[in-house]
C-alpha positions in Angstrom: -12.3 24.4 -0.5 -10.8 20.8 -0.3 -7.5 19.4 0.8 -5.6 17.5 -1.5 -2.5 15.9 -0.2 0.5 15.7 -2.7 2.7 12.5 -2.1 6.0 13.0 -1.7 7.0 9.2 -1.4 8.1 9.6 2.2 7.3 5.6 2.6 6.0 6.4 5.9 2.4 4.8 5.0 4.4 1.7 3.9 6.3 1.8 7.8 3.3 1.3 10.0 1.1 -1.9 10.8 -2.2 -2.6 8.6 -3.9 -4.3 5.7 -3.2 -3.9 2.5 -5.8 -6.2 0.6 -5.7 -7.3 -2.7 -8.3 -7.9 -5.1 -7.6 -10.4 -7.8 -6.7 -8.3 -10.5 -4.0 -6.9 -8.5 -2.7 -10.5 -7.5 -2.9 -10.7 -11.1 -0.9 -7.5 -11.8 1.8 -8.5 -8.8 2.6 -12.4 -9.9 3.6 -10.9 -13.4 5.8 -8.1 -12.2 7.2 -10.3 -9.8 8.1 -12.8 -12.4 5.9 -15.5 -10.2 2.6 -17.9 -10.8 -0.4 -16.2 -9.3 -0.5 -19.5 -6.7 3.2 -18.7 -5.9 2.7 -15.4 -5.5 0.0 -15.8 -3.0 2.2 -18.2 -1.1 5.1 -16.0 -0.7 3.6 -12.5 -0.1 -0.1 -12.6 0.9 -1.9 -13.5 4.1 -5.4 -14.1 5.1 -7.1 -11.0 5.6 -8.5 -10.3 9.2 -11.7 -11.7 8.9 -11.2 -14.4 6.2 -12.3 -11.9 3.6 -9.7 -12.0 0.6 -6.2 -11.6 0.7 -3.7 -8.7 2.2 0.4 -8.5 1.9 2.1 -9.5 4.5 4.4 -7.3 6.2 8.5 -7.8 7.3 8.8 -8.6 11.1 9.1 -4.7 11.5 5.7 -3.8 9.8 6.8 -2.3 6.9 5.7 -3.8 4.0 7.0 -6.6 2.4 8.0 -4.5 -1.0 9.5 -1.5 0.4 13.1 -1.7 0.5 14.9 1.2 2.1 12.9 4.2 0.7 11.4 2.4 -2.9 8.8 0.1 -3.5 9.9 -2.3 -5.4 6.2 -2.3 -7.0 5.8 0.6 -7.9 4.2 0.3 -11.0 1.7 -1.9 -9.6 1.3 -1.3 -6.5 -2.6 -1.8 -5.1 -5.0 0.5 -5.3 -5.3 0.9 -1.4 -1.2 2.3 -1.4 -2.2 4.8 -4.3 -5.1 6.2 -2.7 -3.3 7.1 0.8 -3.9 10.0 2.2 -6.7 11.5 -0.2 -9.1 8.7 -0.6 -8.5 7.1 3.1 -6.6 7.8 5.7 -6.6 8.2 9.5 -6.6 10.4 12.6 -2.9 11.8 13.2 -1.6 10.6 9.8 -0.1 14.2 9.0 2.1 13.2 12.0 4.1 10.7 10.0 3.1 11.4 6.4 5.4 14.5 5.1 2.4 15.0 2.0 1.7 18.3 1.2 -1.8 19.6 2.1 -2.9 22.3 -0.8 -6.1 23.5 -0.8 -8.1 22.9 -4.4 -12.0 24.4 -5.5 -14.7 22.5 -4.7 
């Protein structure tokens, strides 16, 4: 059998230091909900990815994530594929220690 996590929206993956790249068509997806130009978007909320390869979000000074405010991402809607595929499709060693998803077990 296989683990699947269910989210509970604990915002602890949105707490901790990372990348969170973007591909265009979230860029895209952002600047409209945000109400901005894709160029001003990319000004205000994105960084240089480690590595020069593409964009990620930058973070507050406290390394949560520029869009979470208190426990809500103010993105929901659209946030990036990376963010809706935590913990199931990537995540790392120790992660149940912070992350309050539930583990259930599905078939194969």
């Amino acid at each position: 059998m296989a683990i699947y996590y269910d989210c509970q929206r604990c915002t602890a993956c949105c707490r901790w230091p990372g990348n969170v790249r973007l591909s265009d068509s979230e860029v895209a997806a952002l600047a409209i909900f945000k109400g901005l130009s894709e160029f001003d978007f990319i000004q205000k909320y994105t960084r240089l990815h480690t590595g020069r390869r593409g964009l990620s979000l930058i973070e507050k000074s406290n390394h949560e994530c520029i869009f979470l405010d208190g426990i809500d991402c103010t993105v929901q809607p659209v946030k990036p594929q990376q963010c809706q595929d935590f913990p199931n499709k990537w995540n790392f060693p120790g992660f149940e220690k912070v992350c309050q998803a539930i583990p259930r077990e599905i078939p194969d």
